[in-house]
Backbone as CSV, one residue per row, in Angstrom:
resi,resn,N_x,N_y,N_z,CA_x,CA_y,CA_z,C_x,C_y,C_z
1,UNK,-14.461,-10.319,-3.502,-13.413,-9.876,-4.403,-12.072,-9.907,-3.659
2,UNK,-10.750,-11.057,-4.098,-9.480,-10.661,-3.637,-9.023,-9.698,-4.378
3,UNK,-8.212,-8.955,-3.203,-7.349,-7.966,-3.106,-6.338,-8.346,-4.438
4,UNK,-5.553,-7.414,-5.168,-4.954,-8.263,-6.264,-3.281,-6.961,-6.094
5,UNK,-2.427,-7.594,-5.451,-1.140,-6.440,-5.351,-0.089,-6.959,-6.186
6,UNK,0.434,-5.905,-7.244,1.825,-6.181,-7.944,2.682,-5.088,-7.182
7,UNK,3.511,-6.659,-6.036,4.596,-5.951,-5.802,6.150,-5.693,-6.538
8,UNK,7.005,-5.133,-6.096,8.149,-5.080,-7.088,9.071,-4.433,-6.489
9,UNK,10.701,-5.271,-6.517,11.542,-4.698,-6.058,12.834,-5.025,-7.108
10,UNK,13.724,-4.066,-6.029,15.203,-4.346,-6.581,16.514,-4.757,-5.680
11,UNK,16.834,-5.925,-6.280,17.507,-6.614,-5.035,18.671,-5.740,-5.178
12,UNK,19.504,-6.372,-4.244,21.368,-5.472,-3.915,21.698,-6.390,-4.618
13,UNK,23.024,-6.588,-4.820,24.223,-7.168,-5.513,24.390,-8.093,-4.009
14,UNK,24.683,-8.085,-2.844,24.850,-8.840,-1.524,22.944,-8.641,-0.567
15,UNK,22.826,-9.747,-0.648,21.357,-10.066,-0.044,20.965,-8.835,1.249
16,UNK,19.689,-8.159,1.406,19.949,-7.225,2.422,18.720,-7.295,3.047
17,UNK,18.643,-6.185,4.098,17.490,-6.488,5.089,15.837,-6.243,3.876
18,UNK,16.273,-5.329,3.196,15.274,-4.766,2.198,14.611,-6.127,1.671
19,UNK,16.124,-7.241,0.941,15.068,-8.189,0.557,14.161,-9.222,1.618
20,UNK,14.804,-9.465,2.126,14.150,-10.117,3.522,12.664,-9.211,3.840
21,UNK,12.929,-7.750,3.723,11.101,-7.273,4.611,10.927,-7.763,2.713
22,UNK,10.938,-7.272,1.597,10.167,-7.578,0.565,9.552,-9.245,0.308
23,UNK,10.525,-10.016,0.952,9.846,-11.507,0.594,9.253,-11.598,1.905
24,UNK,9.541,-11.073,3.015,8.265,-11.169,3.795,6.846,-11.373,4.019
25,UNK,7.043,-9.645,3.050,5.604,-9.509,2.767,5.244,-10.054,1.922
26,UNK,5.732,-10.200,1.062,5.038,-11.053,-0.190,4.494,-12.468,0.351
27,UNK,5.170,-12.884,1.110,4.594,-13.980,1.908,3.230,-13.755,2.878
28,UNK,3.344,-13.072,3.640,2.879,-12.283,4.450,0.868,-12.470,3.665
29,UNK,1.219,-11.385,2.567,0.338,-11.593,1.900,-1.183,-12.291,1.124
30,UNK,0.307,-13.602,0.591,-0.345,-14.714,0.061,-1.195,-15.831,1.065
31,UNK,-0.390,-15.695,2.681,-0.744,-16.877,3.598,-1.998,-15.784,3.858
32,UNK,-2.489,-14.696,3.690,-3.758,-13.874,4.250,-4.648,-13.861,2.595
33,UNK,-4.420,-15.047,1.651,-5.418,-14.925,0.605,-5.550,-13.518,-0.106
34,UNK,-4.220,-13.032,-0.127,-4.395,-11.622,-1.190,-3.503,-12.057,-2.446
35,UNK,-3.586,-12.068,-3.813,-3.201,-12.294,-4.731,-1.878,-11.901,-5.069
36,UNK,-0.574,-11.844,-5.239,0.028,-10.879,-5.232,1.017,-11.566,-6.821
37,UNK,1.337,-10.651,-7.578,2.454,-10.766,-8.530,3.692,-10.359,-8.345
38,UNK,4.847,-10.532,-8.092,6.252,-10.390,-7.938,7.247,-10.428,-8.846
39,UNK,7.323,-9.239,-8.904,8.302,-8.524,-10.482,9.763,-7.927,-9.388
40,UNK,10.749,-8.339,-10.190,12.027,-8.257,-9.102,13.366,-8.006,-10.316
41,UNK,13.966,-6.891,-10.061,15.123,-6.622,-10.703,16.360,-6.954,-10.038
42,UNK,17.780,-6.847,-10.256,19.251,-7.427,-9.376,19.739,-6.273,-9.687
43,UNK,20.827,-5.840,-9.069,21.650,-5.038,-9.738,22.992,-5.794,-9.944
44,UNK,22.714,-7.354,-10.049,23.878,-8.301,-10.144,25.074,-7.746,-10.993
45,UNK,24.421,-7.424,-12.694,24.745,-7.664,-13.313,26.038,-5.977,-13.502
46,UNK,25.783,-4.874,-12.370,26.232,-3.908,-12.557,27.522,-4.037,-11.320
47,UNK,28.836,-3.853,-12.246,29.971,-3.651,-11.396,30.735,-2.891,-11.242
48,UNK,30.339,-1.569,-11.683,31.129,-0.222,-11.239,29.992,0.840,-11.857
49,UNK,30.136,2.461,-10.902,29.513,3.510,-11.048,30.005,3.723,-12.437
50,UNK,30.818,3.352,-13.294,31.095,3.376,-14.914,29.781,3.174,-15.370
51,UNK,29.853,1.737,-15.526,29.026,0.990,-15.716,27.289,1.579,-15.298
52,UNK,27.318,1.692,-14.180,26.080,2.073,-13.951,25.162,3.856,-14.707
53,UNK,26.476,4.407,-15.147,25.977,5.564,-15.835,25.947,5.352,-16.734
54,UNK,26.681,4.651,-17.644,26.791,3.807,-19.107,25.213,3.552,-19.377
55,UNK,24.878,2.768,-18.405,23.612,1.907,-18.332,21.897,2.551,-18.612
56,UNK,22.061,3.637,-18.567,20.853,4.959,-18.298,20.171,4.447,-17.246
57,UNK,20.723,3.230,-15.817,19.306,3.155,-14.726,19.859,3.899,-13.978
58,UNK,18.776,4.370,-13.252,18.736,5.461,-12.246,17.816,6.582,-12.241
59,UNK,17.810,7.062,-13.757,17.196,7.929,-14.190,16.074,7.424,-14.782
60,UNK,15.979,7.180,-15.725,14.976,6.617,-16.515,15.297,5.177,-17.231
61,UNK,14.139,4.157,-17.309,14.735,3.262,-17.571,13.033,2.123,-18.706
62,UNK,13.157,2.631,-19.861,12.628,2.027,-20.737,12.104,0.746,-20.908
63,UNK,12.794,-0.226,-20.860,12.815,-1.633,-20.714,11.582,-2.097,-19.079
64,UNK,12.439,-1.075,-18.018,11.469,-1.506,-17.163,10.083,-1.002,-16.708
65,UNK,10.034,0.469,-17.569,8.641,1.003,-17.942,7.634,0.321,-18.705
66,UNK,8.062,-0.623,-19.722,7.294,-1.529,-20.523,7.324,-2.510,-19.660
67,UNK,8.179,-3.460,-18.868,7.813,-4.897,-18.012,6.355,-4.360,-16.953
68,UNK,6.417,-3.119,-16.555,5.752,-3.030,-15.578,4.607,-2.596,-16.026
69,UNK,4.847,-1.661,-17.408,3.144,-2.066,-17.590,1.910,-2.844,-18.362
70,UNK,3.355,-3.879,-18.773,3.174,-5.221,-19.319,2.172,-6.192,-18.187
71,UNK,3.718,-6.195,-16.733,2.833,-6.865,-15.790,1.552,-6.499,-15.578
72,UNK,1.336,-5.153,-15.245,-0.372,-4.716,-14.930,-1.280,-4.716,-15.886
73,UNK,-1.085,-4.953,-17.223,-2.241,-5.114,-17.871,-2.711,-6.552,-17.996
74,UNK,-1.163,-7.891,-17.663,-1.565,-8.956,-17.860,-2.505,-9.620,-15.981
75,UNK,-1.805,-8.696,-15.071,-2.444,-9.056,-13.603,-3.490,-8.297,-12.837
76,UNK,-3.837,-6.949,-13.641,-4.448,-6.054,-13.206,-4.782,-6.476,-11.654
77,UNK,-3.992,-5.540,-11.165,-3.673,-5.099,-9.491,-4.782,-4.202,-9.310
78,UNK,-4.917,-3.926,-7.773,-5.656,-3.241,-7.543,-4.982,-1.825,-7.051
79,UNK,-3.402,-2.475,-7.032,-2.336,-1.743,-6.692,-1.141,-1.910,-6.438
80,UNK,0.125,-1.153,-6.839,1.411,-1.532,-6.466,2.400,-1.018,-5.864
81,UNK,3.011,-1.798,-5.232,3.753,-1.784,-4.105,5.024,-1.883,-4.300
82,UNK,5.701,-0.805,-4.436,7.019,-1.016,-4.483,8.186,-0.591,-3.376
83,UNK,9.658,-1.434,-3.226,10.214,-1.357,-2.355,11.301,-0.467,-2.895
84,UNK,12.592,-1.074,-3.220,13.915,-0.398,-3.387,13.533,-0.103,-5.169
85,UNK,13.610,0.893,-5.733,13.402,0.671,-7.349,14.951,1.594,-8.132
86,UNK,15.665,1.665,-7.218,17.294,2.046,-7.067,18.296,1.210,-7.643
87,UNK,18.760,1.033,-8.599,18.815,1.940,-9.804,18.321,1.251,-10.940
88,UNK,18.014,-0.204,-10.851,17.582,-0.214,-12.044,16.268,-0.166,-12.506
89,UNK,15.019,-0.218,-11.271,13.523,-0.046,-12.310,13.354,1.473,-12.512
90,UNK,14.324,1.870,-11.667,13.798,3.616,-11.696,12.385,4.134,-11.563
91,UNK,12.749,5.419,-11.422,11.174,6.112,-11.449,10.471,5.918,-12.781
92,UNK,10.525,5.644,-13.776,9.892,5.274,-14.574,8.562,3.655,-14.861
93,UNK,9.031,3.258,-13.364,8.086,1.927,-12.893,6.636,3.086,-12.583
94,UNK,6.681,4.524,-11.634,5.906,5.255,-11.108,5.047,5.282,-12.615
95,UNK,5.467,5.457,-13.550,5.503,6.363,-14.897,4.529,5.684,-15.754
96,UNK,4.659,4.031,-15.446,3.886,2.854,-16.200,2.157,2.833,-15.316
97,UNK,2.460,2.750,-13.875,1.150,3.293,-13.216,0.397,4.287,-13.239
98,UNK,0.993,5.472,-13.626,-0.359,6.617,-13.188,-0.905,6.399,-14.803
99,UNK,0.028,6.012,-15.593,-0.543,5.712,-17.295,-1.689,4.475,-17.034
100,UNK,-1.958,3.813,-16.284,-3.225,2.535,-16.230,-3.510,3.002,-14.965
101,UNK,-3.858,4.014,-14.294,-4.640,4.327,-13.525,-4.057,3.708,-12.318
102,UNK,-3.066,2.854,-11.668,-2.839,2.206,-10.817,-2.163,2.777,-9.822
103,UNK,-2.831,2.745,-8.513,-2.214,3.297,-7.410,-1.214,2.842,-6.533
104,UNK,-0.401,3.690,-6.146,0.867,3.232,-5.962,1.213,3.324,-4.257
105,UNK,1.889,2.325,-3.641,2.397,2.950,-2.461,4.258,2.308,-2.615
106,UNK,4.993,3.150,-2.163,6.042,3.197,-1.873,7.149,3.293,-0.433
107,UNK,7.686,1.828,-0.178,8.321,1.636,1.214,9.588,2.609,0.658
108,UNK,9.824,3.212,1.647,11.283,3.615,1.628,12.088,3.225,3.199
109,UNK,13.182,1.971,2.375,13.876,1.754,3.450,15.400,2.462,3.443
110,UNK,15.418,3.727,2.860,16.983,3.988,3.422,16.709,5.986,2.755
111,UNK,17.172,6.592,2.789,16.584,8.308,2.489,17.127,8.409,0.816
112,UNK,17.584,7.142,0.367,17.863,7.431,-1.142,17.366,8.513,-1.855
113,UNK,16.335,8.582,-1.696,15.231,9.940,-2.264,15.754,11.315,-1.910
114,UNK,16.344,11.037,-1.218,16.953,12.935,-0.515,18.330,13.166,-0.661
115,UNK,18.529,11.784,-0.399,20.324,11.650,-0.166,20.762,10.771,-1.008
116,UNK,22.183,11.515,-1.687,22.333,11.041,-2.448,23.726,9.404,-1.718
117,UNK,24.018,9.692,-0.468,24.545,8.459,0.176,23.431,7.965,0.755
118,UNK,22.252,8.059,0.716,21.413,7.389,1.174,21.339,7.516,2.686
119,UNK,21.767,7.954,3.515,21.784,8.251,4.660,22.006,8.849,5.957
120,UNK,22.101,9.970,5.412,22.134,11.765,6.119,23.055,11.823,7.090
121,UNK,24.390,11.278,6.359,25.241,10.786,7.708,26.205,11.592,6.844
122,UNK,27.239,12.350,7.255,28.481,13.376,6.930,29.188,13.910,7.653
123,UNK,30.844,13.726,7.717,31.429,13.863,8.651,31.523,13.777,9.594
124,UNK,30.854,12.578,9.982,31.030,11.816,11.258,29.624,12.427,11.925
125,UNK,28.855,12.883,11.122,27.592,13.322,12.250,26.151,13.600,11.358
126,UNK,25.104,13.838,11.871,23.976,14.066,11.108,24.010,15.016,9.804
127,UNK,23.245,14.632,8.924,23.677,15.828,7.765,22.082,15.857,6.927
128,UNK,21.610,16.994,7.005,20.363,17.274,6.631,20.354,18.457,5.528
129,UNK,21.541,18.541,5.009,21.427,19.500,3.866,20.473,19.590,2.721
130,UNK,20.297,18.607,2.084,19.814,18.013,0.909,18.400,18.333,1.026
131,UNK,17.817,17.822,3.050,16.590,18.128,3.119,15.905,19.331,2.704
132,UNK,17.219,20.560,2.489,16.599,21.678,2.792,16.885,22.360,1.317
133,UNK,17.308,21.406,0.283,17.304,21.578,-1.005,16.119,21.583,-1.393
């Protein structure tokens, strides 16, 4: 039985290290005979924090709650893997998996999750407030 992974990310607007480890692995993967499906959002199309609240991603995001559990019923994974899902698949990609049973692992490459600059850096020095929210 191959392994069967739907991975899924969200690129930057300027190419970044995130996409580079995500097509990595996805490569990575396929040359080791594991199946993998690759579902990928941009945030091309978003050009100001206007815009991006206008938009409802970040929070919840409809459109990509149905792609994703569109993809898994048409690839049934054994599991998925997601990288950056900031701002547009949102947590609502989590939302399409635990609904089909599908287990999830999640890279986090930057503290987005805690911080809301993404990187516990403030006034010129470490900043761990948020942690302790």
């Amino acid at each position: 039985m191959t392994l069967r992974v739907l991975m899924a990310h969200n690129r930057y607007q300027i190419s970044s290290g995130e996409d580079a480890v995500f097509d990595a692995e996805v490569d990575l993967l396929r040359r080791n005979s594991i199946e993998v499906e690759s579902v990928e959002a941009s945030n091309r199309g978003i050009r100001s924090p206007w815009e991006l609240s206008q938009s409802g991603y970040g929070i919840w995001s409809s459109i990509w709650h149905e792609r994703i559990r569109d993809a898994i019923r048409s690839f049934r994974p054994d599991v998925a893997h997601f990288h950056n899902t900031h701002p547009v698949l949102t947590p609502s990609v989590f939302s399409a998996c635990v609904e089909l049973h599908v287990p999830v692992v999640l890279t986090l490459h930057n503290y987005r999750l805690v911080c809301p600059a993404a990187v516990l850096f403030r006034d010129g020095k470490t900043c761990e407030q948020c942690l302790r929210r």
